[in-house]
Each structure stands twice: as structure tokens, then as C-alpha cells.
One Martini backbone bead per residue (centre of mass of N, CA, C, O) as a GRO file, in nm:
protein
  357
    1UNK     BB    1   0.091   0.039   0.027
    2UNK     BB    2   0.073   0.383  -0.027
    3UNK     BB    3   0.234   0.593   0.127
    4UNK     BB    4   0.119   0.931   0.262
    5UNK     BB    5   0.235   1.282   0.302
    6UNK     BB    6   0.102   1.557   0.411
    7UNK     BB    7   0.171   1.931   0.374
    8UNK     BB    8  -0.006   2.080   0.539
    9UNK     BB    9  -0.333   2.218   0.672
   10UNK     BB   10  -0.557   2.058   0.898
   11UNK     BB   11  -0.763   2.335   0.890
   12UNK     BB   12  -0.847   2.249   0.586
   13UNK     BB   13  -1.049   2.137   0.357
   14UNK     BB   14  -0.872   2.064   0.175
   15UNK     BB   15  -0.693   1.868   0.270
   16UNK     BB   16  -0.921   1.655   0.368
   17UNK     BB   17  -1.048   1.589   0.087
   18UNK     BB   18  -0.782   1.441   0.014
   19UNK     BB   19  -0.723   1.241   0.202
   20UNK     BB   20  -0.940   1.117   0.202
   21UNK     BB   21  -0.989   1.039  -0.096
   22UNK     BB   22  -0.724   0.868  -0.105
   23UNK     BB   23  -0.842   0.654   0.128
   24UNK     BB   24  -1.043   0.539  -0.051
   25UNK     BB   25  -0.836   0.457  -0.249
   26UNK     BB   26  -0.618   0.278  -0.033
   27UNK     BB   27  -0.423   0.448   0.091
   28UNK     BB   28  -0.195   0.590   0.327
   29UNK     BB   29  -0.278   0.829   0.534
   30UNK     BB   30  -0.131   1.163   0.605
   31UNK     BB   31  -0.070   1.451   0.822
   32UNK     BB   32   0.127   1.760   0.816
   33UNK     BB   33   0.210   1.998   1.042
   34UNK     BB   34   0.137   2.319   1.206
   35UNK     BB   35   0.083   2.362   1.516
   36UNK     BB   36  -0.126   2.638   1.426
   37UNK     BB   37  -0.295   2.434   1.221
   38UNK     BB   38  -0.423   2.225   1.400
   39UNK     BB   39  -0.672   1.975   1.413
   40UNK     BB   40  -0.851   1.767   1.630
   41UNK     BB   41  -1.106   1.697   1.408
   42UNK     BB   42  -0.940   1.607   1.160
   43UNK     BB   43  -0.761   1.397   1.343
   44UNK     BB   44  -0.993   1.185   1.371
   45UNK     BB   45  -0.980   1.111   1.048
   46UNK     BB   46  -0.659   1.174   1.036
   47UNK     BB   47  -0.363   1.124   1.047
   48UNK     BB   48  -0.172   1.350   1.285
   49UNK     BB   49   0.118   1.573   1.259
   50UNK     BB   50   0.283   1.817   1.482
   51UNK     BB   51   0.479   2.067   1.459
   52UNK     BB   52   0.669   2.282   1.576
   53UNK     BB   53   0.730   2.630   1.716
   54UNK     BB   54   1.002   2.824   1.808
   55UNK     BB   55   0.919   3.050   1.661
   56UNK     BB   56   0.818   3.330   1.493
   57UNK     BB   57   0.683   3.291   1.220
   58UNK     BB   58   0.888   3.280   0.969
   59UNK     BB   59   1.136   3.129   1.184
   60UNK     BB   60   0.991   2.819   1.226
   61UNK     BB   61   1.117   2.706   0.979
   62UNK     BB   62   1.403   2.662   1.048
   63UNK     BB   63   1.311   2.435   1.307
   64UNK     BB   64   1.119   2.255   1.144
   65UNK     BB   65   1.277   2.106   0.918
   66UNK     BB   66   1.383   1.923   1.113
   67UNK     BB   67   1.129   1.795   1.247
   68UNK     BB   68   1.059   1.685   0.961
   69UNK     BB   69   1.287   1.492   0.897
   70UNK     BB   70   1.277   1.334   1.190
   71UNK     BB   71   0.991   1.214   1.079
   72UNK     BB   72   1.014   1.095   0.787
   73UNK     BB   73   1.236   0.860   0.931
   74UNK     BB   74   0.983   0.722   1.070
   75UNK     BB   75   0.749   0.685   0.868
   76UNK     BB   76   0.830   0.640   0.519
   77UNK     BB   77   0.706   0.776   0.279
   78UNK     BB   78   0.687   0.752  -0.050
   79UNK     BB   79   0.511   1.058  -0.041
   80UNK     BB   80   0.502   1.374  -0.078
   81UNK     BB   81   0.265   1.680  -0.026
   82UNK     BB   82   0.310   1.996  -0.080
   83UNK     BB   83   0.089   2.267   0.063
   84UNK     BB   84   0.217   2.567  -0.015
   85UNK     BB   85   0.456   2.727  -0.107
   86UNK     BB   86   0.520   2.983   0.093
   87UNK     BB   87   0.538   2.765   0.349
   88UNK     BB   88   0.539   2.408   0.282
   89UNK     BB   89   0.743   2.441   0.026
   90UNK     BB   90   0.972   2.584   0.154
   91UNK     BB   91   1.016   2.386   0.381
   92UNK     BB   92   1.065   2.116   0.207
   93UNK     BB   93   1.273   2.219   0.057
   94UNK     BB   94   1.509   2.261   0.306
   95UNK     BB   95   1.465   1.960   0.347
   96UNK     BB   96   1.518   1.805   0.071
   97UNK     BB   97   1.312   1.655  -0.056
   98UNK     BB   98   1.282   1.340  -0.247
   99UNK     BB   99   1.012   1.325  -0.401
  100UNK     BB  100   0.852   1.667  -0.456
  101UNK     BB  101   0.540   1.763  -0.414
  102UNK     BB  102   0.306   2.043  -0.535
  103UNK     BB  103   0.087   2.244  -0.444
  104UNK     BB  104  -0.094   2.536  -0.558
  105UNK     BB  105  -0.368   2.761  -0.434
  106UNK     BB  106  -0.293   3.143  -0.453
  107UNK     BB  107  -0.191   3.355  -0.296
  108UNK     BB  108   0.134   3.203  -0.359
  109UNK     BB  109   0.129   3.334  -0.668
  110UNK     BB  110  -0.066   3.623  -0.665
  111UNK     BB  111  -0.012   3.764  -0.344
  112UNK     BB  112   0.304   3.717  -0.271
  113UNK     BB  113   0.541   3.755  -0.506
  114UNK     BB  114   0.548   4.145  -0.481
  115UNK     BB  115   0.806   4.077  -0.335
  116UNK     BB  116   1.109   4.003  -0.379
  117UNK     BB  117   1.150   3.796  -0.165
  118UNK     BB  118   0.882   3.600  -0.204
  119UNK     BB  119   0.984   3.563  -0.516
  120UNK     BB  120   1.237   3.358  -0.405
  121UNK     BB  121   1.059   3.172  -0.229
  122UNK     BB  122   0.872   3.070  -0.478
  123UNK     BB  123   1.083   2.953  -0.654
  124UNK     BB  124   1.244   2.759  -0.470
  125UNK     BB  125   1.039   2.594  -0.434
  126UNK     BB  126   0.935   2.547  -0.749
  127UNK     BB  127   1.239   2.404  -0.778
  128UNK     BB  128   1.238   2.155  -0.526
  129UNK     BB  129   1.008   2.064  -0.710
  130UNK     BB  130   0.938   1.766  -0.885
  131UNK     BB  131   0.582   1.835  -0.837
  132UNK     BB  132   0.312   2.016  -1.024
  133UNK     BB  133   0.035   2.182  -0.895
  134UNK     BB  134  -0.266   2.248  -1.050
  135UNK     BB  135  -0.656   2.385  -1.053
  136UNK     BB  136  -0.585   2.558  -1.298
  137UNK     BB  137  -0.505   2.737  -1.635
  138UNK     BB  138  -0.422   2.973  -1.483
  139UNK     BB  139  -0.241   2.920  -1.217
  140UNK     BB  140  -0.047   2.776  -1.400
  141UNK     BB  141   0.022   3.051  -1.564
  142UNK     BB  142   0.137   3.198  -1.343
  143UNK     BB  143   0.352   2.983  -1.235
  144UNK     BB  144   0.532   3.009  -1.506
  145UNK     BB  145   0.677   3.272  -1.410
  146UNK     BB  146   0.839   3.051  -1.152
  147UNK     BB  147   0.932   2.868  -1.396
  148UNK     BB  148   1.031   2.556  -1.603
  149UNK     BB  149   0.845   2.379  -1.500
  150UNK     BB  150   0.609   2.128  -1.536
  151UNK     BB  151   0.247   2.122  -1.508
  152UNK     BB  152  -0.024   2.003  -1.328
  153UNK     BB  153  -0.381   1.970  -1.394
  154UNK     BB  154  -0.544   1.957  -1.137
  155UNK     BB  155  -0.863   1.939  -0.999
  156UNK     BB  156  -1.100   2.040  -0.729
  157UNK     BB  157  -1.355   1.843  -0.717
  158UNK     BB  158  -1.689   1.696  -0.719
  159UNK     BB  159  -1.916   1.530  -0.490
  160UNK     BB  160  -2.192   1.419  -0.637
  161UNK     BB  161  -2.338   1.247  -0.390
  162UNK     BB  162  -2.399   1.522  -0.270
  163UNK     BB  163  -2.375   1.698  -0.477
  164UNK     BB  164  -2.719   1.738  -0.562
  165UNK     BB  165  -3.033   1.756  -0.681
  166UNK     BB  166  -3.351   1.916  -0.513
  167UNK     BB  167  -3.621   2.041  -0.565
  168UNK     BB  168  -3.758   1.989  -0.257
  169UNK     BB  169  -3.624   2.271  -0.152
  170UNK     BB  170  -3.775   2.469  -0.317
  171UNK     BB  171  -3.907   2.790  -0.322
  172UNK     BB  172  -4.218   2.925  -0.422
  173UNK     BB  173  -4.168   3.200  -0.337
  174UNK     BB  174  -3.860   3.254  -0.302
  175UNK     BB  175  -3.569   3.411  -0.445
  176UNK     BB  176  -3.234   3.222  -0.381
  177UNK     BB  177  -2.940   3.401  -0.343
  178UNK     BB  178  -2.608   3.299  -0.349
  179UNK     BB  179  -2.298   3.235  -0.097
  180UNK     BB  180  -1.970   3.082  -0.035
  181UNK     BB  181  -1.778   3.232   0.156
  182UNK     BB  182  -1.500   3.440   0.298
  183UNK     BB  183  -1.557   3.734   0.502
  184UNK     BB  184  -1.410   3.901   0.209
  185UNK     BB  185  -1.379   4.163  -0.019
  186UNK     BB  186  -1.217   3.963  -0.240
  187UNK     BB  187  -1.549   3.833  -0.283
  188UNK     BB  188  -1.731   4.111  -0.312
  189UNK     BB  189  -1.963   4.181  -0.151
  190UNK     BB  190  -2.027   4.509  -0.123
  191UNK     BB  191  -2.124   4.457  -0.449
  192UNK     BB  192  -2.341   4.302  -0.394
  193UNK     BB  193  -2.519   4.428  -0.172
  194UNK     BB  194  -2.557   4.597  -0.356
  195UNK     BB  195  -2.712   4.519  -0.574
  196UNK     BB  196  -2.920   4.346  -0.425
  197UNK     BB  197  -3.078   4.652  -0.332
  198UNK     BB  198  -3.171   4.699  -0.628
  199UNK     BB  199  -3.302   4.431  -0.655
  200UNK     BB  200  -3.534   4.509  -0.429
  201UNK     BB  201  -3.673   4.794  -0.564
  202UNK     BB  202  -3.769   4.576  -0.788
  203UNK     BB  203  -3.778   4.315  -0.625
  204UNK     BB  204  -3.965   4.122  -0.367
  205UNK     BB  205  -3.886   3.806  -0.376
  206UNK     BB  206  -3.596   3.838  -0.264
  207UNK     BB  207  -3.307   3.646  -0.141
  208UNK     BB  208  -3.004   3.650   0.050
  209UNK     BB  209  -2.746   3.402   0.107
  210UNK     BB  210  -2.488   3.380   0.354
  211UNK     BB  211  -2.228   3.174   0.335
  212UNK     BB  212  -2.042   3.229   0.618
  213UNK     BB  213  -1.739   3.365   0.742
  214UNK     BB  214  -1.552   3.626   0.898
  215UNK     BB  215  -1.379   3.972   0.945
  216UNK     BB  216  -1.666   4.109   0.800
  217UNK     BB  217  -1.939   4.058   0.902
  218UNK     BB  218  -2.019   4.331   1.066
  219UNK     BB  219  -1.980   4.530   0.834
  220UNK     BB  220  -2.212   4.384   0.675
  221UNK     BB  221  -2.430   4.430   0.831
  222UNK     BB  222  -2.417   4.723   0.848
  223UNK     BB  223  -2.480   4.736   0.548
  224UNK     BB  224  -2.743   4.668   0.546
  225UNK     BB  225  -2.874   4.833   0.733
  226UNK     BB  226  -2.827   5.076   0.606
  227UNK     BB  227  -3.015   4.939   0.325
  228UNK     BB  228  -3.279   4.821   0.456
  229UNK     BB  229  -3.212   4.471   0.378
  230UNK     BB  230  -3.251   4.262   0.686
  231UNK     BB  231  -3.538   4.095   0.554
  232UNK     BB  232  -3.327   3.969   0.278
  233UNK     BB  233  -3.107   3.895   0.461
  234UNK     BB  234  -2.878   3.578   0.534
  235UNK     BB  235  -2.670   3.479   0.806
  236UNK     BB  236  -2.534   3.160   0.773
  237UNK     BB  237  -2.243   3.097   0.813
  238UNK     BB  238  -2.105   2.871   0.903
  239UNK     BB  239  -2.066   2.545   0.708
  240UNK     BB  240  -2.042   2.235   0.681
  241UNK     BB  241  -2.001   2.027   0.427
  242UNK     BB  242  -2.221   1.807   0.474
  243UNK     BB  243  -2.451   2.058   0.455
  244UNK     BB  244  -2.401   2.246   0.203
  245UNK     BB  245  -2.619   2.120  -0.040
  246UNK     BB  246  -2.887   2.199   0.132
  247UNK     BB  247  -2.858   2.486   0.074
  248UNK     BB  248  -2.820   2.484  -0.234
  249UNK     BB  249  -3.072   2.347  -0.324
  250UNK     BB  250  -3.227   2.625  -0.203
  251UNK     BB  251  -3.109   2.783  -0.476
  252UNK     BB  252  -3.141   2.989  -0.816
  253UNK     BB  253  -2.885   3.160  -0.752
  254UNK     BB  254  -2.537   3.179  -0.784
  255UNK     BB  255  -2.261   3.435  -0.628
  256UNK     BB  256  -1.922   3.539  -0.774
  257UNK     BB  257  -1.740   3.866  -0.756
  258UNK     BB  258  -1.433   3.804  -0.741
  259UNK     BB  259  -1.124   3.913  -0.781
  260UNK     BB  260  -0.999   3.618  -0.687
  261UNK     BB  261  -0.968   3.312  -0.828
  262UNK     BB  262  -0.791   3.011  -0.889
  263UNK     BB  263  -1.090   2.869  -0.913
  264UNK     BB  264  -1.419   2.743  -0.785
  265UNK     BB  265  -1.560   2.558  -0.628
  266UNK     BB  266  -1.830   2.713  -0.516
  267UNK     BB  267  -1.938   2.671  -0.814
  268UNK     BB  268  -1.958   2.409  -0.856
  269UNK     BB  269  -2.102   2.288  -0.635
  270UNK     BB  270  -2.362   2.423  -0.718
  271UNK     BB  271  -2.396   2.302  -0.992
  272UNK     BB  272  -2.429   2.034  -0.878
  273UNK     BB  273  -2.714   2.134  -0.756
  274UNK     BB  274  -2.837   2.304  -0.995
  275UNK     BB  275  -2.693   2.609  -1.000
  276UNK     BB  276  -2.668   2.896  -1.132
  277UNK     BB  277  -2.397   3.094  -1.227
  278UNK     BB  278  -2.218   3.393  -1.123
  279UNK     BB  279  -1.930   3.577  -1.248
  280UNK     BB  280  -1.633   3.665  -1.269
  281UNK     BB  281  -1.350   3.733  -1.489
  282UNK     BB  282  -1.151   3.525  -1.340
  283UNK     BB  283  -0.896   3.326  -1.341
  284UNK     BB  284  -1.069   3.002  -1.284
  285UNK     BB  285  -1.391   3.064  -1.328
  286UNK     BB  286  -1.429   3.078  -1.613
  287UNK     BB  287  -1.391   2.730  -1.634
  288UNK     BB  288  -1.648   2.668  -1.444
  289UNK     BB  289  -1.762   2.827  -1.655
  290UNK     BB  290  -2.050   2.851  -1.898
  291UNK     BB  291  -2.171   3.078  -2.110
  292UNK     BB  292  -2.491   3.035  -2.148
  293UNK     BB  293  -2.531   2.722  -1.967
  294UNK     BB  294  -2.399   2.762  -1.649
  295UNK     BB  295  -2.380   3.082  -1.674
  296UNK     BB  296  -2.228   3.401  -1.629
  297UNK     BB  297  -2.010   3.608  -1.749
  298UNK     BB  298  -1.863   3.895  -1.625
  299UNK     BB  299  -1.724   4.180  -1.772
  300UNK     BB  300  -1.756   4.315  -1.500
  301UNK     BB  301  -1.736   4.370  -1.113
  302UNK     BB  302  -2.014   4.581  -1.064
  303UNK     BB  303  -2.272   4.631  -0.916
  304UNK     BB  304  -2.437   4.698  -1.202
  305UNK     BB  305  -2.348   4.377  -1.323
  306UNK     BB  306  -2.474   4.229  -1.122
  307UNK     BB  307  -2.747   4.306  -1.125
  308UNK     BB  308  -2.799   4.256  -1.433
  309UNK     BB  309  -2.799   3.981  -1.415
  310UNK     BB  310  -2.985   3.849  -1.196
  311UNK     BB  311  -3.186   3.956  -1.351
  312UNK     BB  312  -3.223   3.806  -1.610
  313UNK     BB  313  -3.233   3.568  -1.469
  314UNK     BB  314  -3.504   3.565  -1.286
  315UNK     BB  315  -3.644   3.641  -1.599
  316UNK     BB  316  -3.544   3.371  -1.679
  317UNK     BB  317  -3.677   3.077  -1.676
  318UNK     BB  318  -3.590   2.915  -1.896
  319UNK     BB  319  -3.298   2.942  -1.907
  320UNK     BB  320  -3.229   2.887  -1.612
  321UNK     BB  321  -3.351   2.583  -1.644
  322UNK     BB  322  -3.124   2.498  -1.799
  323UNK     BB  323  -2.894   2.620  -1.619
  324UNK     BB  324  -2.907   2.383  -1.455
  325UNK     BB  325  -2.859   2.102  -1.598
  326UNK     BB  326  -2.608   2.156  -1.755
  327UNK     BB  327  -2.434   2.194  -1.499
  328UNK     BB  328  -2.449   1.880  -1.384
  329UNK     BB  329  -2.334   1.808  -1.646
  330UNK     BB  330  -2.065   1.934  -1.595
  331UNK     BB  331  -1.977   1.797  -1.343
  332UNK     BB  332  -1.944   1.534  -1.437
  333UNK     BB  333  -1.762   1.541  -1.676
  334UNK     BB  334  -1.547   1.744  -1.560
  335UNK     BB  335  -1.534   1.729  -1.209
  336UNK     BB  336  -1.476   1.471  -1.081
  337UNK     BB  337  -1.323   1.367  -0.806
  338UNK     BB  338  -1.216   1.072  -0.846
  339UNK     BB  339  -1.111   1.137  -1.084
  340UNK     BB  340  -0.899   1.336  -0.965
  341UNK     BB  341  -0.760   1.129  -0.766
  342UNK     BB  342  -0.657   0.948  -0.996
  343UNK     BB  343  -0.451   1.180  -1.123
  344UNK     BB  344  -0.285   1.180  -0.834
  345UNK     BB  345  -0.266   0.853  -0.843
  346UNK     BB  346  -0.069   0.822  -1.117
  347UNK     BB  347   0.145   1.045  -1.092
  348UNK     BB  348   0.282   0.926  -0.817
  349UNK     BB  349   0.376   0.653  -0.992
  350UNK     BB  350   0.586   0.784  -1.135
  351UNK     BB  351   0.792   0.772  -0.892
  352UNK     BB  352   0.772   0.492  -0.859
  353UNK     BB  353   0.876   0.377  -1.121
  354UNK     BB  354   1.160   0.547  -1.115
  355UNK     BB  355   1.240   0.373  -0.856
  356UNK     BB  356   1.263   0.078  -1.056
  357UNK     BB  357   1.558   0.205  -1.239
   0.00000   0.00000   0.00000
């Protein structure tokens, strides 16, 4: 049985989506973190080892690096597989392992390497890794820009047999809006806000759900507050994974207005239960979202042109009903969960059949 071991933050939902996938397909997976990201509820899930961090901030990389090599040289895994370049892939990197598996996540790649410094430790990063993987193609050739080595395009896909359409979710009274993301600006929030204050002065019918929670939750509150719509919007907080698709199923059309996104996976999830979704054209968006099939890509993402999409979609009922329909059978065809984690244990075997010659 091949050993994984997963050098990521233990409390993110994408490290655990990953872990537990490989372990369904039969892998022995463990996951490896920094002491300040371990999750005490992820880690009765999979197997996690949390490593010291005897300095603050990224200082305490230079002594994590030992700790990481005197764990892998117990545990002996056939792969590491570091997510997050600027952090993970760095410590990885300095730790010298061979062979070094990196998958970039979006921030790492987008919004890290700006100061000369950080642009040197991404390099190095991505120097460092045997194998890169990326979950879109922009996000792949955005990372192109700091190395010359070839990227992998794996994508983050998702689990049809959860996400799934439920017809008897939806409401026939109210027409439910909604977006499902970390409440802050950069993804959009203020400028939805505002759009959908105006698409509430001409259509009564609509309700906003903002799910998720985030360090903006009550600046975005005090906005709804002054814009007079408390009783058309609710702030569902943060939901686990499991109960999310019961929500998803319950709106009639999702909007995602970010400013940056590398990937999209809120998009597809949407998508996957039948759901049209709007976008901004940036990062991994256009990608999972195809215009007027399976949903709309915004010419530019100001609250005027959210707007007027919502509206668009909202009345036009024959429309909006094809690109359910389309949506589930799009994520279907082309980002199965499983089929990703398949595309990601095939890499893996790369590395393993060259070490049999």
C-alpha cells in the first residue's frame, strides 16, 4: 500500500477533502502540519503529526525544517505531497526531500511573490519540487511565470453523490441568491450587497443567503443595516461541509463576484446541485463556468453589472431552468471528485515506477 504524507494546514477543508479521497482509494495517508494549524476534530479523521514552531512567524521555519526530516525519517512515506508554496513548499523545499510533490492553492502564487523576497522564496519553492500541480489553467500558467518546470493540472473537483440537485429544497415563494465563501472584500461581498439593495427596489420576491462567516461579517451586517434589506438578507454563518449541498439546493441561483480566484470550487459545488451561477471573468472562474450554458461570466465585476445578471436570470425562467440542467451535467463530465484523486494517484505512481529502474 502506498504511504501519502500530506504536508499542508490540517485545518482546511481542502487539506482533509484530499487525505480522506486518497484514503478511499485504498492509500495510507497521513497529514503533517504546522503546530498553529492543527485541528484536533480533522486529525480524529486522518492520521495528523503536528510539528513545533519554536519562533514566531516564518522564523520558525528554520526549526520546523529539522523536525520535519527527523518525522519523515519514522514514518518513511513513499510521497510528500506540500501544499502551499509560500509556507509548506518552502519548508519542504529547505528540508531537501526527493521526491518533493507541491500543489500551488491561489494566494501563494497570486498575491505572495510582490515584494522581491517573497518572489525568491517562491522560486525556490518551485525549484525545489519533483512535481507541480495546479487546480486551473490560469492559475498553472500564472505559476509559469516562476519556474520552467512543467505543471500539472489537477483540479479540485467535487462529489456528485453529495452534491446533488433536490428539487424539493426550492422555495416557490422566495427567489434565493446566494454565495458561500470567507467573508472578505476580495470576494466581493460589498459590491453584491449593493447590487442586490437595488434588485430588491424592483423585485420583492428575492432573498439573499450569505453562507460563511469571515473578519468582515459585521462591517457586511452594518451595510445591510444601512441599506434598509435586514429582512431580505440572512447570514447562514459558517456550515460544515456535510450540511452544505442542503443549502446549495435551497437557491435558485449563485453568485460569486471575486476579485481573485484561482480555482472555483464554490462555483462547481453551486453547479453540481443544479445551480446557475454568476461570475466575475478572473483567475480559474471562466473555467468552471461556461456563458449562457451553465451560467454567466461578468464583462467586469461592478455592483451595476451584478446586478444586471441577477436581473437577466431572475426573469427568465426558461433560461435560468436549462442552465440547472446543464450546470449538474457539466460538473459531471468534467470534474468528478474521484476522477481528480485518480489523476493525482497516476502522478504519484510516476515517481514510484522510477524508482524501480
Amino acid at each position: 500500500m502506498m504511504k501519502i504524507a500530506l504536508f499542508a494546514p490540517s485545518t482546511s477543508t481542502h487539506t482533509q477533502k484530499w487525505a480522506l479521497g486518497l484514503k478511499k482509494h485504498g492509500l495510507d495517508v497521513c497529514v503533517i502540519t504546522f503546530a498553529n494549524h492543527y485541528s484536533k476534530e480533522n486529525a480524529e479523521k486522518v492520521e495528523t503529526y503536528a510539528l513545533p514552531q519554536y519562533l514566531p512567524g516564518k522564523l520558525s521555519y528554520l526549526t520546523t525544517v529539522f523536525a520535519l526530516r527527523s518525522l519523515l525519517s519514522q514514518i518513511k512515506p513513499e510521497i510528500v505531497h506540500a501544499h502551499y508554496a509560500s509556507s509548506y513548499g518552502f519548508v519542504a523545499g529547505l528540508a531537501r526531500i526527493q521526491p518533493l510533490y507541491l500543489s500551488v492553492w491561489g494566494s501563494d502564487i497570486y498575491q505572495f511573490p510582490k515584494k522581491p523576497l517573497n518572489k525568491r522564496i517562491l522560486s525556490f519553492s518551485l525549484a525545489s519540487a519533483t512535481y507541480i500541480c495546479s487546480t486551473s489553467q490560469a492559475m498553472l500558467q500564472e505559476t509559469e511565470k516562476y519556474t520552467d518546470k512543467s505543471i500539472e493540472l489537477i483540479p479540485f473537483g467535487v462529489d456528485t453523490d453529495y452534491f446533488t440537485p433536490d428539487p424539493l429544497q426550492k422555495s416557490s415563494g422566495e427567489f434565493h441568491i446566494g454565495i458561500a465563501k470567507s467573508l472578505k472584500d476580495i470576494y466581493g461581498f460589498p459590491k453584491l450587497i449593493e447590487a442586490f439593495a437595488k434588485l430588491v427596489n424592483e423585485e420583492d420576491c428575492v432573498h439573499l443567503v450569505i453562507i460563511g462567516d469571515g473578519p468582515e461579517k459585521e462591517r457586511y451586517q452594518k451595510m445591510v443595516e444601512k441599506l434598509g434589506i435586514v429582512d431580505k438578507v440572512t447570514f447562514a454563518g459558517f456550515v460544515p461541509q456535510e450540511e452544505l449541498p442542503q443549502l446549495l439546493t435551497q437557491l435558485d441561483l449563485f453568485v460569486l463576484p471575486s476579485e481573485s480566484e484561482s480555482f472555483g470550487v464554490s462555483a462547481l459545488e453551486a453547479e453540481a446541485c443544479g445551480v446557475p451561477v454568476i461570475v466575475n471573468n478572473v483567475g480559474g472562474l471562466p473555467e468552471v463556468v461556461k456563458h449562457g450554458v451553465t451560467g454567466m461570466i461578468m464583462p467586469n465585476n461592478s455592483p451595476e453589472e451584478i446586478y444586471k445578471a441577477m436581473k437577466t436570470l431572475l426573469n427568465d425562467d426558461y433560461n435560468r431552468h436549462q442552465m440547472e440542467g446543464n450546470a449538474v451535467q457539466f460538473v459531471r463530465d468534467h470534474y468528478q471528485w474521484n476522477d481528480c484523486v485518480q489523476k493525482m494517484i497516476d502522478l504519484y505512481k510516476q515517481s514510484m515506477e522510477k524508482k524501480l529502474y
